[in-house]
C-alpha positions in Angstrom: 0.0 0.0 0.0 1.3 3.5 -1.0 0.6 5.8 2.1 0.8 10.1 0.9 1.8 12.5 3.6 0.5 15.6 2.2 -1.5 19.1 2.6 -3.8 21.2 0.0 -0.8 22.7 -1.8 -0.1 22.9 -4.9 3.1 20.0 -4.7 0.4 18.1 -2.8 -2.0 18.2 -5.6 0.8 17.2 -8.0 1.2 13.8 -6.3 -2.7 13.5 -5.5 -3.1 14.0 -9.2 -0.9 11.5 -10.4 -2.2 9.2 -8.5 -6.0 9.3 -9.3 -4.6 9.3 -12.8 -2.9 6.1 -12.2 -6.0 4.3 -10.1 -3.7 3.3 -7.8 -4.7 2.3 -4.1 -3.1 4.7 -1.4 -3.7 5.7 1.8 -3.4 9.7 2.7 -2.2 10.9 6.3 -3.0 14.8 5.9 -0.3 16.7 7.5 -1.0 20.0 9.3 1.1 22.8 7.9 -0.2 25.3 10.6 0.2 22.9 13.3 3.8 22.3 12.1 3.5 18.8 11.6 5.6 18.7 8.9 8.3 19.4 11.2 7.8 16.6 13.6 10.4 13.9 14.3 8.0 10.9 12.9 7.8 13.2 9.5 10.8 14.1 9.5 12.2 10.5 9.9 10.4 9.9 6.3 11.5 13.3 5.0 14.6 15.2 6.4 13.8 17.8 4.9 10.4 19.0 6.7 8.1 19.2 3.7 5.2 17.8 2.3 4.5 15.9 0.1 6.2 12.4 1.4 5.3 9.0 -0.2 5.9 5.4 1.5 5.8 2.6 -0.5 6.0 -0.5 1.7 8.5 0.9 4.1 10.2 2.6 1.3 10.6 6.4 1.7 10.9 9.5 -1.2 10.6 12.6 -0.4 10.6 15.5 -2.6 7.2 16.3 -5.3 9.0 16.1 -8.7 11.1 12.9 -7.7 7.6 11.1 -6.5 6.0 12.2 -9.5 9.0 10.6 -11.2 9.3 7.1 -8.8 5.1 6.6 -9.6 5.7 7.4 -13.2 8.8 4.5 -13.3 6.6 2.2 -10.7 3.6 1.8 -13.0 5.1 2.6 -16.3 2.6 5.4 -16.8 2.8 9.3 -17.7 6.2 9.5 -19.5 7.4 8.3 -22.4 9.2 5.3 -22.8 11.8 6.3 -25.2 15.0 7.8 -24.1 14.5 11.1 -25.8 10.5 11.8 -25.0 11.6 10.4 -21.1 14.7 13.4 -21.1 11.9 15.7 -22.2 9.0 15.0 -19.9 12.2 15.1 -17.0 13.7 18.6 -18.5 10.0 20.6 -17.8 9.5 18.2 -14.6 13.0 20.0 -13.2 12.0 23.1 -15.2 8.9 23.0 -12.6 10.5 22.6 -9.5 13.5 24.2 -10.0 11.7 27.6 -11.7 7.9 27.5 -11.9 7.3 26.4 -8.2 10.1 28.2 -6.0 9.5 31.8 -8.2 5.4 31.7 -7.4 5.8 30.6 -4.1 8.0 33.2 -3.4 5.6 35.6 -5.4 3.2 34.1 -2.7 5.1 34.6 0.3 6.1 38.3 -0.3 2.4 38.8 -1.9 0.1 37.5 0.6 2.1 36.0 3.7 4.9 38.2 4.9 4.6 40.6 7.3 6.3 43.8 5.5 5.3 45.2 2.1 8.3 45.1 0.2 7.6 46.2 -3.8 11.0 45.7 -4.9 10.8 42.0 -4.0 7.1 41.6 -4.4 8.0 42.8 -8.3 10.9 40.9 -9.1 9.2 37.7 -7.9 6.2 38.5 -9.4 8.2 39.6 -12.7 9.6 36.2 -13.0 6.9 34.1 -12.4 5.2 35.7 -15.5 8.1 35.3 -17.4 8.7 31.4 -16.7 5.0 31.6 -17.8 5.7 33.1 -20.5 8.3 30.3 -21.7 5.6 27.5 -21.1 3.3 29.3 -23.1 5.7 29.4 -26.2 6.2 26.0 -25.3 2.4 24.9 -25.9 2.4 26.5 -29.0 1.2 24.0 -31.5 1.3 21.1 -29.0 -1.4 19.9 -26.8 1.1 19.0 -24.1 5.0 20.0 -22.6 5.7 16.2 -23.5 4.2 14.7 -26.4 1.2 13.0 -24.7 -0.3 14.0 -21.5 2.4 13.2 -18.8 4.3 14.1 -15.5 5.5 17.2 -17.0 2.1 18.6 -17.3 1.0 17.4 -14.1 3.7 18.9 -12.2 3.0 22.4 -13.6 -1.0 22.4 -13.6 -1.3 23.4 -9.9 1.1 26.0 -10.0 -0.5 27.6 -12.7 -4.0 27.2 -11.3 -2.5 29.3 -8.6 -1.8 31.9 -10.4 -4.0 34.5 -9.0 -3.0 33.8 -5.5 0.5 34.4 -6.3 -0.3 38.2 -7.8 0.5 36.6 -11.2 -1.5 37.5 -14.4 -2.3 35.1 -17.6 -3.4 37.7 -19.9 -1.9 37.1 -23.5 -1.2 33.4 -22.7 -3.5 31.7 -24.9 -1.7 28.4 -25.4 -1.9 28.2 -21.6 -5.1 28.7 -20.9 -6.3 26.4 -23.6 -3.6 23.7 -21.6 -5.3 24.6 -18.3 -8.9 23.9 -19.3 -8.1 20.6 -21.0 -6.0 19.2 -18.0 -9.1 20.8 -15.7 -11.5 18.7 -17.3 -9.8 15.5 -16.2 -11.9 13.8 -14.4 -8.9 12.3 -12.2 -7.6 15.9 -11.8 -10.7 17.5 -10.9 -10.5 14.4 -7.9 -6.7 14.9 -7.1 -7.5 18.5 -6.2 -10.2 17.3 -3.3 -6.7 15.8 -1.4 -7.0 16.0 1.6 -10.4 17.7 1.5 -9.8 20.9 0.9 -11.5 23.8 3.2 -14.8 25.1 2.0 -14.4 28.1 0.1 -15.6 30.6 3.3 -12.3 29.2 5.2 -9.9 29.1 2.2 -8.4 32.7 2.3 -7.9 33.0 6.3 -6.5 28.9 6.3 -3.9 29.3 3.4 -3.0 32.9 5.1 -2.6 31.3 8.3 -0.8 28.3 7.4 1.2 30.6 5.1 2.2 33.0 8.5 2.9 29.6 10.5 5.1 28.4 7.5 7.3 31.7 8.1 7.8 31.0 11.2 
């Protein structure tokens, strides 16, 4: 049995995703951000690094979204392609993701929504960047239905970032290739499931949850 550690992020969703996507049976232990539990020493003897998500596969441990997205992929033989080339290029926007994409609108996030001091030089350059990483997936759709060939792990690791994008302070104006991307992936029946784990807060609570567990993450 797989067993998720996870939280309504969007690196949480990218794992949740996958796996309705794949059918496969798994168990998910939410994990409090605002209660720290991320930080605790039973999660952190599965991740050292005190973030979600986590994923146990009978007893063994991986840690880190874009290399679970890649272990599930490899495990089922699903989601990326299985020659050499397509596989380096579903990999390259997978890293692209959580190298760029993910770190730049969290950031955008933080300094947006989440820390305590208005700082526009910061609050611009993050913001700044995030549009133009956007900007280079867009020109990356263009003429293709998906980053990878078929639908795949690349995809999936960058459809709850961008479905974010709002929250992060970040426009999508004059990304058409984008928005096209994000309503076809949103109409996934498995995606539209993947983004109910954990169950998500009802939409009165959503704002002052993600704000507080954005504070406590600061902390």
């Amino acid at each position: 049995m797989l067993e998720l550690f996870t939280s309504e992020t969007p690196n949480g969703w990218k794992v949740t995703i996958l796996l309705e996507e794949l059918g496969a049976p798994y168990k998910v232990t939410p994990i409090s951000l605002t209660n720290q539990e991320q930080k605790t020493p039973e999660f952190l003897a599965i991740n050292p690094n005190g973030k979600i998500p986590a994923l146990v596969d009978d007893g063994f441990a991986v840690f880190e979204s874009g290399a679970i997205l890649l272990y599930l992929a490899e495990k089922f033989g699903r989601f990326i392609p299985a020659d050499a080339q397509g596989r380096s290029r579903a990999i390259q926007w997978v890293m692209w993701q959580v190298s760029g994409l993910g770190p730049m609108m969290g950031q955008a996030t933080v300094f947006n929504r989440y820390f305590p001091e208005k700082l526009p030089s910061v609050i611009e350059r993050y913001t700044r960047e995030s549009r133009r990483l956007l900007g280079v997936l867009d020109a990356a759709l263009e003429g293709r239905d998906y980053l990878a060939g078929d639908y795949s792990i690349a995809d999936i690791a960058c459809f709850p970032w961008v479905r974010g994008h709002e929250w992060a302070g970040v426009t999508l104006d004059g990304l058409p290739n984008i928005a096209r991307w994000m309503a076809d992936i949103g109409a996934r029946p498995a995606v539209q499931r993947g983004l109910l784990i954990p169950t998500p807060p009802t939409a009165e609570e959503m704002a002052a949850k993600t704000t507080t567990q954005g504070k406590a993450i600061l902390a």
